[in-house]
C-alpha positions as a Python dict, from the first residue, in 0.01 Angstrom:
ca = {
    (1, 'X'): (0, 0, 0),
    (2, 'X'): (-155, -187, 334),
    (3, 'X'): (-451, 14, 460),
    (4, 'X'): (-387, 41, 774),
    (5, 'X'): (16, 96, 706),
    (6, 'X'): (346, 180, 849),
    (7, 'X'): (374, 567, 881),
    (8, 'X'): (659, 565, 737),
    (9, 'X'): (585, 380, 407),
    (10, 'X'): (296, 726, 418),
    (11, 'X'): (563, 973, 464),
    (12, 'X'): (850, 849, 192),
    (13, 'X'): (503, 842, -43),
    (14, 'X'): (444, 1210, 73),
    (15, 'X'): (785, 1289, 14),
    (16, 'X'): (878, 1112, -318),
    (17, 'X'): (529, 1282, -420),
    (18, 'X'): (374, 955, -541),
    (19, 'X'): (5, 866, -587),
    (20, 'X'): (-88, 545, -374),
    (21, 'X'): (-414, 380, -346),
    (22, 'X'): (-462, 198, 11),
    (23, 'X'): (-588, -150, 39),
    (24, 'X'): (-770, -301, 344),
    (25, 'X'): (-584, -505, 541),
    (26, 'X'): (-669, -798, 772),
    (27, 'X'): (-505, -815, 1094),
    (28, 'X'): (-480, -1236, 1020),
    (29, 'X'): (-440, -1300, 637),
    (30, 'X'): (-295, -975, 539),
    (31, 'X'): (-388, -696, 233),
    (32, 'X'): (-742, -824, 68),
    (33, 'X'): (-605, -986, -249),
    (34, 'X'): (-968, -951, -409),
    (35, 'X'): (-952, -582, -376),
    (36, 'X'): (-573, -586, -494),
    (37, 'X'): (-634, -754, -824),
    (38, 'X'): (-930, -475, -887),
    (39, 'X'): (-713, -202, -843),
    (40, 'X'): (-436, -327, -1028),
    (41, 'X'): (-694, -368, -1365),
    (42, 'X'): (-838, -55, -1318),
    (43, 'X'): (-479, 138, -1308),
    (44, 'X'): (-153, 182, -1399),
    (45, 'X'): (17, 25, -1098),
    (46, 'X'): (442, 25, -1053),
    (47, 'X'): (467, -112, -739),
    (48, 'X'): (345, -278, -420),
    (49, 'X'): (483, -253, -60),
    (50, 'X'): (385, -428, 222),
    (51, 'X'): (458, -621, 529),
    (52, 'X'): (411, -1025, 516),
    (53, 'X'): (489, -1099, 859),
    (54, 'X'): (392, -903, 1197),
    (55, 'X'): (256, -627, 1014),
    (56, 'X'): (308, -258, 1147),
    (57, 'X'): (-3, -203, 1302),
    (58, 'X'): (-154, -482, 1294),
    (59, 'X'): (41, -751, 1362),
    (60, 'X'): (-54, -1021, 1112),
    (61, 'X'): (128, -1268, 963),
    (62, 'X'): (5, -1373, 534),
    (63, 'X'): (-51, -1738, 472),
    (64, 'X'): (145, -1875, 230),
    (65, 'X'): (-126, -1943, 13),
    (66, 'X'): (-172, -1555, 2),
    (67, 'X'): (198, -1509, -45),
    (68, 'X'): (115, -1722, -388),
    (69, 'X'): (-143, -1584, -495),
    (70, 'X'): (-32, -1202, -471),
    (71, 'X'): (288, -1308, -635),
    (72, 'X'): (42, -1474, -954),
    (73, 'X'): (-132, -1104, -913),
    (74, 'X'): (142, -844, -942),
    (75, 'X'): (361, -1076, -1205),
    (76, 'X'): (66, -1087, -1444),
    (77, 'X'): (103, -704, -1474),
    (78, 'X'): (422, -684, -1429),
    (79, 'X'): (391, -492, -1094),
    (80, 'X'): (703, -476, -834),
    (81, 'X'): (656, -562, -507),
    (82, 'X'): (871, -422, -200),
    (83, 'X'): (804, -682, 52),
    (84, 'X'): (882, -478, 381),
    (85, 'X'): (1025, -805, 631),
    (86, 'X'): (1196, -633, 856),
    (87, 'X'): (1009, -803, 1137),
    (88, 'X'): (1019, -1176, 965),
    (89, 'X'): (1261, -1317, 1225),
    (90, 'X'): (1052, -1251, 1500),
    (91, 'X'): (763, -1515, 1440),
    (92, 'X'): (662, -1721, 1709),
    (93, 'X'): (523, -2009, 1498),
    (94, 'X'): (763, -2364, 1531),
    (95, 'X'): (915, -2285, 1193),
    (96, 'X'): (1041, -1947, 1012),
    (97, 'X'): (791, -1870, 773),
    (98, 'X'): (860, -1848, 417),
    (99, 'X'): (879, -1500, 253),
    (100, 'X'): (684, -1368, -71),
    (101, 'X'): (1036, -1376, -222),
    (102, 'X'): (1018, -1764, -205),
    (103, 'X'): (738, -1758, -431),
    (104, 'X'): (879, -1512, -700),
    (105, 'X'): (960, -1696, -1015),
    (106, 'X'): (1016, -1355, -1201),
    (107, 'X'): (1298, -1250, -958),
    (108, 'X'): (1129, -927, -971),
    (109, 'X'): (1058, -921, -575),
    (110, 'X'): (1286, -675, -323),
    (111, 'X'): (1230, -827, -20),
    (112, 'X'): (1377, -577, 251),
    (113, 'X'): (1518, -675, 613),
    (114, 'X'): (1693, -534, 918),
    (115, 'X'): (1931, -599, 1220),
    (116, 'X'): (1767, -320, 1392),
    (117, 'X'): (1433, -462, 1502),
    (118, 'X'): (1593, -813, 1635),
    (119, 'X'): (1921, -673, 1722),
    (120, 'X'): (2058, -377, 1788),
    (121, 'X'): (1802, -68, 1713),
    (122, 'X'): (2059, 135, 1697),
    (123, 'X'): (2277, 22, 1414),
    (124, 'X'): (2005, 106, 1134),
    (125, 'X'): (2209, -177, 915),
    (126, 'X'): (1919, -355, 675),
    (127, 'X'): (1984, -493, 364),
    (128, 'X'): (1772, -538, 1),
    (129, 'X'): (1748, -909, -165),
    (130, 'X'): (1649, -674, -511),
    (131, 'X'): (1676, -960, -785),
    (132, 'X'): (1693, -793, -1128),
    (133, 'X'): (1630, -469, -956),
    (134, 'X'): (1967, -521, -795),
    (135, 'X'): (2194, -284, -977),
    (136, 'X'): (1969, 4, -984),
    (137, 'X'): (1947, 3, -646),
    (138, 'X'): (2313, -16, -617),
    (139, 'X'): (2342, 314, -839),
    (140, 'X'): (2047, 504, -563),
    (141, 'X'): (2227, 357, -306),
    (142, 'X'): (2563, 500, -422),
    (143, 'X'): (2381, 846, -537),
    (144, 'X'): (2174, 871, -180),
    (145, 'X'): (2417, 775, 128),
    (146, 'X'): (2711, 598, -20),
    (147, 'X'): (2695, 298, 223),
    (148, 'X'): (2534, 241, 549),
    (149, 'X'): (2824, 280, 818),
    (150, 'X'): (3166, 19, 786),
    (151, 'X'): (3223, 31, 1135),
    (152, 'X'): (2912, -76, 1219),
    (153, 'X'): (2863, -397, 950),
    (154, 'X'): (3188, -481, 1033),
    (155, 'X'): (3067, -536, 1413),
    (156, 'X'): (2763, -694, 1314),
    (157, 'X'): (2953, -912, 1070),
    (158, 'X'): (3199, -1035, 1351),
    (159, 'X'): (2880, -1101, 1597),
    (160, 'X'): (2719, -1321, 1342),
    (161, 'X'): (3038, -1532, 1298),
    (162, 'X'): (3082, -1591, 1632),
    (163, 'X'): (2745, -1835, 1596),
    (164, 'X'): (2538, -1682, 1873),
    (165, 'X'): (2271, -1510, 1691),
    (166, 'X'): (1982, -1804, 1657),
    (167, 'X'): (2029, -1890, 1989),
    (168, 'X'): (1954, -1470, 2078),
    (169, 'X'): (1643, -1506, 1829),
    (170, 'X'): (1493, -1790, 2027),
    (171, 'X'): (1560, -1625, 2325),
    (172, 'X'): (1419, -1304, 2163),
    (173, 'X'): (1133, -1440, 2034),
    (174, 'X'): (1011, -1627, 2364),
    (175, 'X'): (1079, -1310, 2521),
    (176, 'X'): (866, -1113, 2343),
    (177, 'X'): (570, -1363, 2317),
    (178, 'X'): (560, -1386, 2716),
    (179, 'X'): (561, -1017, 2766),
    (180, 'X'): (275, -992, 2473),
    (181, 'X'): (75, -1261, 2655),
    (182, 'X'): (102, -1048, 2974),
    (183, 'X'): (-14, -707, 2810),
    (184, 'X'): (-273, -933, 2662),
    (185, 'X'): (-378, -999, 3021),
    (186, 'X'): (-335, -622, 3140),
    (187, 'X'): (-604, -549, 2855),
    (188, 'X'): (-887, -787, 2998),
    (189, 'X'): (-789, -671, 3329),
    (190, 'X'): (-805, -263, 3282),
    (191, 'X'): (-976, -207, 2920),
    (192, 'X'): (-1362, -225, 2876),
    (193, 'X'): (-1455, -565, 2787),
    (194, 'X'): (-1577, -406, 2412),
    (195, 'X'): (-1225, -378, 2338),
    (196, 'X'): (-1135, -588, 2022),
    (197, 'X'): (-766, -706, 1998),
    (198, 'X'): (-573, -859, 1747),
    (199, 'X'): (-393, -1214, 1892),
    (200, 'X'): (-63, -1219, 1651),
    (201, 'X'): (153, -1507, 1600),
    (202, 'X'): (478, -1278, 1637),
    (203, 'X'): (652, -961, 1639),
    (204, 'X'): (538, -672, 1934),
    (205, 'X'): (261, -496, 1827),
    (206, 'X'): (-132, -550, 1928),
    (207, 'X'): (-395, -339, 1724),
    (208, 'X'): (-700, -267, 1945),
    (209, 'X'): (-1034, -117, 1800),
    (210, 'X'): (-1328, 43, 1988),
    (211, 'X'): (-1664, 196, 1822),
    (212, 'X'): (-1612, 408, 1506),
    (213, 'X'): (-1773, 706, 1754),
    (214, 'X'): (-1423, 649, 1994),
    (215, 'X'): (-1168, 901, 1958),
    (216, 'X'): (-853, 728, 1958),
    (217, 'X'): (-703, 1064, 1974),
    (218, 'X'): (-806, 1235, 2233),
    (219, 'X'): (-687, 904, 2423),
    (220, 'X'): (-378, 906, 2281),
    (221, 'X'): (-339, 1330, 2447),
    (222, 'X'): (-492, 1190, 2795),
    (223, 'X'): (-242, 923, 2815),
    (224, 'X'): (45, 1163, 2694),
    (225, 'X'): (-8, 1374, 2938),
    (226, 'X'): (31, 1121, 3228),
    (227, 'X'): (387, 989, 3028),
    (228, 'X'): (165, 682, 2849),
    (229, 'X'): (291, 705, 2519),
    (230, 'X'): (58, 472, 2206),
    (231, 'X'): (34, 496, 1860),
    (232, 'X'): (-326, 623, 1742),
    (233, 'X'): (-494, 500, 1398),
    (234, 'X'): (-470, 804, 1255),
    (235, 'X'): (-104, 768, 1223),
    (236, 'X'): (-148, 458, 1003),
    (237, 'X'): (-316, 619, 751),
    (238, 'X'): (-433, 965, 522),
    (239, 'X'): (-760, 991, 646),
    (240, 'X'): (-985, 931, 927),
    (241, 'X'): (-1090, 573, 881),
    (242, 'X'): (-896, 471, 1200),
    (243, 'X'): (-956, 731, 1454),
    (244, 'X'): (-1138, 469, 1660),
    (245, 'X'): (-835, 264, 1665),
    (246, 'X'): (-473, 233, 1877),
    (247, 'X'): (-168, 24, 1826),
    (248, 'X'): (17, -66, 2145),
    (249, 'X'): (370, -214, 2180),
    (250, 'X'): (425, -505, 2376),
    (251, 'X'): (826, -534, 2383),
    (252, 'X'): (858, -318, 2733),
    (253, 'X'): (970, -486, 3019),
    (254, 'X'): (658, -581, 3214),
    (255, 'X'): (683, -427, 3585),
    (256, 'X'): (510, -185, 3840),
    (257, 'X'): (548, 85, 3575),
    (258, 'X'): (407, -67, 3299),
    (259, 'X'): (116, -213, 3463),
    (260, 'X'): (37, 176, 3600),
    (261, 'X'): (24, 268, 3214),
    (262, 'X'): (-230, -15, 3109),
    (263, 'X'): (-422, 103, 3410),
    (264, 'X'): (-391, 476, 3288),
    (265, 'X'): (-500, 401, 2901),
    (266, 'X'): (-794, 156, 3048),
    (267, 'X'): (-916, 489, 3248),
    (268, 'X'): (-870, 717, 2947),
    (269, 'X'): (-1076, 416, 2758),
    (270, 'X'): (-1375, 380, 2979),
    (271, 'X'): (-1363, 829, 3016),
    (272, 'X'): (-1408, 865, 2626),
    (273, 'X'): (-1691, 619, 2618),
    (274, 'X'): (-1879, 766, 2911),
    (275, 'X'): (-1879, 1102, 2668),
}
């Protein structure tokens, strides 16, 4: 897995009782591929899952010459990948980028999407391109939940043939690249100038990084407390690598309130690095 990652790629590992082994990830070109073809000699590795475009945390987006290369990678061993795309439609770049599952020639990707991150939230309706993996997944599907719900494919399915839905994903898109261009601005206005920030080239989220001695934390409980809510490092991974680190989301509306909230984290900042 991505190091940082999703949480919740960390919990169904915690849950399904699986041994993972993390793998730094840059907030620009995506997991180190150097590191990933060590790791995959030195063990017995089944599968891979990340994120190839807008990354949760971090926002990044993988060239394609990456995409290539870690599909060379995991085929020679024979290693899965779960490419985690749920966030692929939201690019801002002037054409849709092409996912790892272009590149597979062994049909042995599942790339994974969603309706409910470009959407409607709500409907939890995603779907599995699984190749040759396809009818096992069929069988755990059956054996887990049955189906996701009818009524609510059936409503998406009508939407989409009504032929509005890439004219809502440019209008999505723009909308969320102006309102992460103004929290952008809100973070050179009220943060500390030390501030590092990731600039990605879609999606909602921006990955900011102080000092290794800042306690994302105890940031994270200042800003709670004044109904701020962010998303410290330590959630994205198993041990404390990330504590000096925060993920913010930039979909929000930008208005009065949401400018008070970049001023309240910026105080909480510039507190913790006065200690």
């Amino acid at each position: 897995i991505e190091s940082p990652a999703f949480y919740g790629a960390l919990q169904a590992i915690e849950r399904l009782r699986l041994k993972a082994i993390a793998i730094k990830t840059d907030p620009v070109t995506g997991i180190c591929l150097d590191e990933l073809e060590k790791v995959v000699e030195q063990y017995d590795i089944k599968a891979c899952w990340l994120m190839s475009h807008c990354q949760n945390p971090l926002g990044g987006t993988m060239p394609d010459e990456n995409k290539i290369r870690l599909v060379e990678i995991l085929a020679a061993k024979q290693i899965t990948l779960i490419e985690d795309d749920v966030y692929g439609e939201l690019y801002n770049s002037p054409k849709a980028p092409m996912p790892v599952k272009g590149f597979d020639k062994s049909n042995s990707v599942l790339h994974c999407a969603s309706f409910s991150k470009c959407l409607a939230p709500g409907f939890r309706v995603g779907w599995v391109a699984a190749g040759k993996h396809a009818t096992k997944i069929q069988q755990l599907q059956m054996m887990s939940t049955v189906s996701a719900s009818m009524p609510t494919q059936q409503a998406i399915a009508d939407y989409l043939s009504q032929g509005g839905y890439d004219g809502h994903l440019r209008r999505l898109r723009l909308l969320l690249e102006q309102r992460r261009y103004r929290m952008l601005q809100a973070i050179q206005t009220h943060l500390p100038k030390d501030v590092k920030v990731n600039i990605p080239v879609g999606g909602y989220f921006l990955w900011l990084e102080f000092e290794p001695s800042f306690d994302a934390n105890t940031l994270y409980h200042f800003a709670l407390e004044r109904g701020v809510s962010i998303a410290p490092g330590a959630m994205f991974s198993t041990s404390s690598q990330f504590n000096h680190a925060f993920r913010l989301n930039s979909s929000f509306q930008w208005n009065g309130q949401t400018e008070k909230g970049m001023q309240i984290i910026g105080e909480g900042c510039r507190k913790l690095r006065r200690k």
